[in-house]
C-alpha positions in Angstrom: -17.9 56.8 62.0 -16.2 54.3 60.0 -16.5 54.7 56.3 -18.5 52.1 54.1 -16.3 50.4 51.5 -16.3 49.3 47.8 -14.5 46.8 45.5 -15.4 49.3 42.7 -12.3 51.7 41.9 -12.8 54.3 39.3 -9.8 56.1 37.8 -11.1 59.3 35.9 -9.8 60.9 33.2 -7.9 64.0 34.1 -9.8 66.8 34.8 -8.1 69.6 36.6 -9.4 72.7 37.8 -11.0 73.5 34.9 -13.2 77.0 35.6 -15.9 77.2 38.5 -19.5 78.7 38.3 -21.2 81.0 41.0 -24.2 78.5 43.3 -27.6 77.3 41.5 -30.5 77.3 43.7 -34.0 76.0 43.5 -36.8 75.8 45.3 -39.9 74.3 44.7 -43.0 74.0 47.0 -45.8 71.1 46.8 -43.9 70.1 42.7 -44.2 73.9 41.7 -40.9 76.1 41.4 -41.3 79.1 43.3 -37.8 80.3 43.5 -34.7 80.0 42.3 -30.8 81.7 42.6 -31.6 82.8 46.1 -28.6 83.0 48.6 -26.5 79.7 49.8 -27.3 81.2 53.4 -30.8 80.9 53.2 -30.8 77.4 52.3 -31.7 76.2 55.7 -34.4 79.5 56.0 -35.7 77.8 53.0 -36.0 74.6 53.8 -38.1 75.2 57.2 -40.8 76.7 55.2 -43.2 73.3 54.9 -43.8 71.3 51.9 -40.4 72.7 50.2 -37.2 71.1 48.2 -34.2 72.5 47.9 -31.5 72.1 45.5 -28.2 73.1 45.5 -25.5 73.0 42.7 -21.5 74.0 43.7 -19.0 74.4 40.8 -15.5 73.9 41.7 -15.8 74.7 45.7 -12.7 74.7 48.0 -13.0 73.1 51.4 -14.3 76.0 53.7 -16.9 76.8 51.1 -18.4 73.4 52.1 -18.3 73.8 55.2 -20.7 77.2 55.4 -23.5 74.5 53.7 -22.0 71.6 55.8 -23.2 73.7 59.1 -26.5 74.5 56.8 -27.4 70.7 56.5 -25.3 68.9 59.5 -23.2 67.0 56.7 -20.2 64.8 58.3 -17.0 65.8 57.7 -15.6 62.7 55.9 -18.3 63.0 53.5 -17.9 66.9 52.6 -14.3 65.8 52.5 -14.9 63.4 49.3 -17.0 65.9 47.8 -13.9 68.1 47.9 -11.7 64.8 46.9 -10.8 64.3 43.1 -11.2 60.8 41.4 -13.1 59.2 44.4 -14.6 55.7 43.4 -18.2 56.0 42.0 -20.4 54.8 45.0 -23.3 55.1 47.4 -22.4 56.1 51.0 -24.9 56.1 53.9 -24.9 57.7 56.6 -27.9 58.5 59.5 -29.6 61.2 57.5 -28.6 61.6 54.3 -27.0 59.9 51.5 -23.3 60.7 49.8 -23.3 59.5 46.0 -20.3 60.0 43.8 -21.0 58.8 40.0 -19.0 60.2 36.8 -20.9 61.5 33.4 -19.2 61.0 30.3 -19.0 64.4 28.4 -17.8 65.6 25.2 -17.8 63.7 21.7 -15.3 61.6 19.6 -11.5 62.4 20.8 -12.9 64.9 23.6 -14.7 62.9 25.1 -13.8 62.9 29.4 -15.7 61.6 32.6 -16.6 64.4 35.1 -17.0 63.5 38.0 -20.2 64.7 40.1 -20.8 64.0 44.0 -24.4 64.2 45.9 -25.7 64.9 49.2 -29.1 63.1 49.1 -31.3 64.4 52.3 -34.8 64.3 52.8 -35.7 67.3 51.2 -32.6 68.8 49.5 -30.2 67.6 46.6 -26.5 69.1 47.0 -24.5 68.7 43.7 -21.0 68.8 43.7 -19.0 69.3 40.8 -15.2 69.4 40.4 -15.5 71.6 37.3 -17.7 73.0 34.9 -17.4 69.8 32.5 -20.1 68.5 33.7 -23.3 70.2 31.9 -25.8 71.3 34.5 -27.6 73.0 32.4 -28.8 69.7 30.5 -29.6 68.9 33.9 -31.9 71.1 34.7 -33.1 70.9 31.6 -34.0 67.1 32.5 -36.4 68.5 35.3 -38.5 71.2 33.5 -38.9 67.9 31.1 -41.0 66.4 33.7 -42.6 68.8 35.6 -45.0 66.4 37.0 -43.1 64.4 39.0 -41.8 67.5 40.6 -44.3 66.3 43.6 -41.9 63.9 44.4 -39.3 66.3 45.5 -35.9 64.5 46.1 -36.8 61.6 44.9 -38.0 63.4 41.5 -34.7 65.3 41.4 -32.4 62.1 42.0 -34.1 60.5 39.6 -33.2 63.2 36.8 -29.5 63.2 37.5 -28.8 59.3 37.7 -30.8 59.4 34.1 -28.8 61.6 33.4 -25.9 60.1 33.8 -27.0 56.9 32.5 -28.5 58.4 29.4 -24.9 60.1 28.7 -23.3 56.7 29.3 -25.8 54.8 26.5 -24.3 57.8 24.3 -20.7 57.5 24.7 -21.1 53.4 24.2 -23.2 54.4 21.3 -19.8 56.3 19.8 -17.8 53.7 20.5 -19.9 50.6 18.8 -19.7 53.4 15.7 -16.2 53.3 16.1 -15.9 49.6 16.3 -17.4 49.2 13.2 -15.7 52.2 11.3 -12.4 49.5 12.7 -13.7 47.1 10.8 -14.0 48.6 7.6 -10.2 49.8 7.9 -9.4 46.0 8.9 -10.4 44.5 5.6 -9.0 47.4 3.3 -5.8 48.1 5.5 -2.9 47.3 2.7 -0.1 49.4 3.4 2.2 49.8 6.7 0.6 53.6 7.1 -2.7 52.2 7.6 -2.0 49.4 9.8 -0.1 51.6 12.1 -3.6 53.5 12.0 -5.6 50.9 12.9 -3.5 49.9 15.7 -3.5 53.4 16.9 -7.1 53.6 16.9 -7.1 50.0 17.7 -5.7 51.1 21.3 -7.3 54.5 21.8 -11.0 52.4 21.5 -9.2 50.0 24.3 -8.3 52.9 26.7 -11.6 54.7 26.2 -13.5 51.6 26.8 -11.9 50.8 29.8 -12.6 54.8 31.2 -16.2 54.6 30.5 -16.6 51.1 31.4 -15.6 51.8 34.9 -18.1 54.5 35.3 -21.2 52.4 33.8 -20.7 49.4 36.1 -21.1 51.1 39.7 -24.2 52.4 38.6 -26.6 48.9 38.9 -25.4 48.9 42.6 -26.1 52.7 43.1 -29.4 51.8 41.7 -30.0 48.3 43.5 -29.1 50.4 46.8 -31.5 53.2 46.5 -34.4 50.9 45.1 -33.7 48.8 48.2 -37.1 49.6 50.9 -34.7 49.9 53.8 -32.8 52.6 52.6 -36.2 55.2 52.1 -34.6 56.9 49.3 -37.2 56.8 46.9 -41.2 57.3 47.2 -43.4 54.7 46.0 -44.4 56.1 43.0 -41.5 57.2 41.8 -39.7 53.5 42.4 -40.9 52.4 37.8 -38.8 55.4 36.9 -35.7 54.2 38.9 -36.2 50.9 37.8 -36.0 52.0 34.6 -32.7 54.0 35.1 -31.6 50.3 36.6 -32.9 48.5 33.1 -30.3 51.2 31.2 -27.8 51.0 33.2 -28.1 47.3 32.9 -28.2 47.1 29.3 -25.4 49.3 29.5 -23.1 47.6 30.7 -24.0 44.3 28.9 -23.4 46.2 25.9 -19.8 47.1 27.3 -19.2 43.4 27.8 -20.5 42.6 24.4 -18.2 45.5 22.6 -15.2 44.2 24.8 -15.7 41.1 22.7 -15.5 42.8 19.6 -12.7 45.0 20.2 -11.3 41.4 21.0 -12.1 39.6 18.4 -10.8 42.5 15.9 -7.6 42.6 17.6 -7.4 38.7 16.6 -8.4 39.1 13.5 -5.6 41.8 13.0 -3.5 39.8 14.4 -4.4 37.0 12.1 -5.0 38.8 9.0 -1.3 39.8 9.3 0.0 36.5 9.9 -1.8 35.5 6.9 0.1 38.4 4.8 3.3 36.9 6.0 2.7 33.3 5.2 1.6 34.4 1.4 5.1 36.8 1.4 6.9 33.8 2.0 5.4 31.5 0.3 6.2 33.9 -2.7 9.6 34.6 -1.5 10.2 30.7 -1.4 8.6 30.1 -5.0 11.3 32.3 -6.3 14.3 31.0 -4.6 13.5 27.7 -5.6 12.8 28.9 -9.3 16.2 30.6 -9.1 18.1 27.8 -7.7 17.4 25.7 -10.6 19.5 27.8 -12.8 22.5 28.7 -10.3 22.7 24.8 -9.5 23.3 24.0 -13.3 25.8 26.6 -13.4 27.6 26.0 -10.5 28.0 22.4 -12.1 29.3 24.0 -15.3 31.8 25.8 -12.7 33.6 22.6 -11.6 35.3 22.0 -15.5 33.9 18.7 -15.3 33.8 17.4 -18.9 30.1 17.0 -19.9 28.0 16.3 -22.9 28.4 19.4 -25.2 31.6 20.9 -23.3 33.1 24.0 -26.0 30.4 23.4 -28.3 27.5 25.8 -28.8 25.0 23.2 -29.4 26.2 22.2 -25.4 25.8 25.7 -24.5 21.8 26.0 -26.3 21.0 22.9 -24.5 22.2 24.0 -20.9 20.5 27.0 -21.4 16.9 25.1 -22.7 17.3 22.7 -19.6 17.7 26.1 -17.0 14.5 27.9 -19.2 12.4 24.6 -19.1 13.1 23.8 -15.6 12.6 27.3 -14.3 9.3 27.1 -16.1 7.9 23.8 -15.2 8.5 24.9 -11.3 6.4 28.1 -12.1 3.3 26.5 -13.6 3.4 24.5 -10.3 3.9 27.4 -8.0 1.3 29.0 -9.7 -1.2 26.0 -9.9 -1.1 25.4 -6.3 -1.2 29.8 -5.3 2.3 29.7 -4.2 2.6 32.7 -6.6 
C-alpha cells in the first residue's frame, strides 16, 4: 500500500527518550465507563463485547510492543511503523479501516516550553495513543473526557474530539505566551539604552523567532486534520458530534491567523530595532561632526599662526588677545547653531 503524502513537514523539538509509563485502558459501554487498566491482551476480548469503546494509551513503546496490539486490531505495518518513528510530519493517514493521525502538543511554559509529539490509531470503536515520551500530559487528557461525560455516547468520535481540543487548546496557550512575550519586547525596545540590553533584546528577539517557527509548524496541519475528518466520506465523526469538531476547526483557525498576525509583529519590531539603532547612529554622528567642526575653527587659526606669516598683531599681546577672541567667538557662534538646529 502506497503511503498518502503531505507538503506539511514538521521538525520537533528534541525530545529523546525521556521516561515511559506502564498502558492506560478504558472501556466504556453505551457512554458509561465500566472499566479501566485491564490487560493490553484483552483489548480485542473487550472490544467484542457489543456496544463497547476502547482506548488505549502506550508511553514510550519499542517496535515488538506494537506489534502484540498491531495483531490485536489488524494495524498495517507502515503505520505502526510511524507510530514508532520520531519527528514524523503532523498528518492524517487513511487507510481501509482505521485512521493513523500524528499531531504535536505544545507542553511546558516560558523557556521549557517543547512539542511532544502524539500518534493515533483512530478505528471504529477504539482510540490507540501513541506517545514517544511522557511529555505529553495524559492525564489532562483524560481529564478532558470526565469533563464531558455526556458525549461519552459517541464513543470514538467523543474521544477524538477530546484529544484534538486538546491539542488545539494547548496551542492557543503557547501563542498566548508568546504575544506576552512580544509585548514584554516592546517595552525593552523603547527603554533599551545601553549595549547590555540591546544584546538582550536581540537574544530574546531570536529565541521568540525560533519558538514561533516550532509551534507554528504544529498549529498549521491541524485545519487540514480537521477539514479531513469533518469531510462525510471519511465516516470519522457521528452527526452529532460534527458542532464540536467544527469548533476545534474555528480554534485552530484562529490559531493560526494569530501566528500570522504575531509573525508581523515580531517583524515589524525587528525593523524597528533595526531602525531605532540607525537613528542612535545618525544623532552620534551628527554630534561627533558638530564637534569636529567646532574644533577645527581653532586648529585652522593656529595652523595659520604656524606658517610665520607676518600678520596684524605679530609679537604683540594685543595680537595674541585678539587671535584668541576670534578662536572663542567662532567656536561659539558654530555652537549656538549646532545647537539651534539639534545637531548637539
Amino acid at each position: 500500500m502506497r503511503r498518502p503524502s503531505s507538503a506539511v513537514d514538521l521538525t520537533a523539538h528534541p525530545e529523546g527518550r525521556i521516561g515511559t509509563a506502564p498502558p492506560r485502558t478504558r472501556m466504556w459501554r453505551d457512554g458509561a465507563l465500566v472499566a479501566e487498566g485491564f490487560p493490553v491482551a484483552e483489548v480485542s476480548d473487550r472490544l467484542a463485547e457489543p456496544g463497547t469503546t476502547v482506548w488505549l494509551d502506550l508511553c514510550g513503546p519499542e517496535r515488538s510492543e506494537l506489534d502484540v496490539i498491531s495483531a490485536e486490531l489488524g494495524l498495517h505495518g507502515l503505520a505502526v511503523e510511524d507510530a514508532v518513528s520520531r519527528h514524523e510530519r503532523a498528518r492524517l493517514d487513511r487507510y481501509p479501516e482505521y485512521l493513523f493521525l500524528n499531531v504535536y502538543s505544545t507542553e511546558g511554559e516560558g523557556d521549557g516550553q517543547a512539542l511532544r509529539e502524539v500518534s493515533a490509531f483512530v478505528t471504529p470503536r477504539a482510540l490507540v495513543t501513541v506517545r514517544q515520551g511522557v511529555g505529553f500530559d495524559v492525564d489532562a487528557l483524560v481529564g478532558h473526557w470526565d469533563a464531558h461525560p455526556d458525549l461519552a455516547r459517541y464513543g470514538v468520535s467523543y474521544l477524538l474530539h477530546g484529544l484534538l481540543d486538546l491539542v488545539v487548546d494547548r496551542h492557543v496557550a503557547a501563542i498566548q505566551a508568546l504575544d506576552d512575550e512580544s509585548e514584554a519586547l516592546e517595552d525593552l525596545l523603547f527603554s533599551a539604552d545601553s549595549g547590555a540590553s540591546m544584546r538582550e533584546l536581540q537574544r530574546r528577539s531570536f529565541e521568540l523567532r525560533k519558538n514561533l517557527v516550532r509551534v507554528r509548524k504544529a498549529v498549521l496541519p491541524m485545519r487540514d486534520i480537521v477539514v479531513t475528518l469533518l469531510r462525510r466520506d471519511v465516516h470519522a465523526v457521528e452527526e452529532p458530534m460534527l458542532p464540536y469538531f467544527q469548533d476545534v476547526y474555528d480554534h485552530a483557525l484562529h490559531a493560526i491567523e494569530r501566528t500570522d498576525s504575531l509573525r508581523d509583529m515580531i517583524a515589524n519590531l525587528l525593523e524597528t530595532r533595526i531602525s531605532l539603532q540607525d537613528t542612535q547612529r545618525n544623532e552620534v554622528m551628527k554630534k561627533v561632526t558638530s564637534w569636529a567642526g567646532i574644533i577645527a575653527v581653532p586648529t585652522a587659526i593656529t595652523g595659520f599662526y604656524g606658517q610665520n606669516v607676518p600678520y596684524p598683531g605679530r609679537d604683540q599681546y594685543w595680537g595674541f588677545l585678539t587671535g584668541t577672541a576670534i578662536m572663542v567667538a567662532s567656536s561659539l557662534v558654530l555652537y549656538v547653531i549646532f545647537k539651534l538646529r539639534d545637531w548637539l
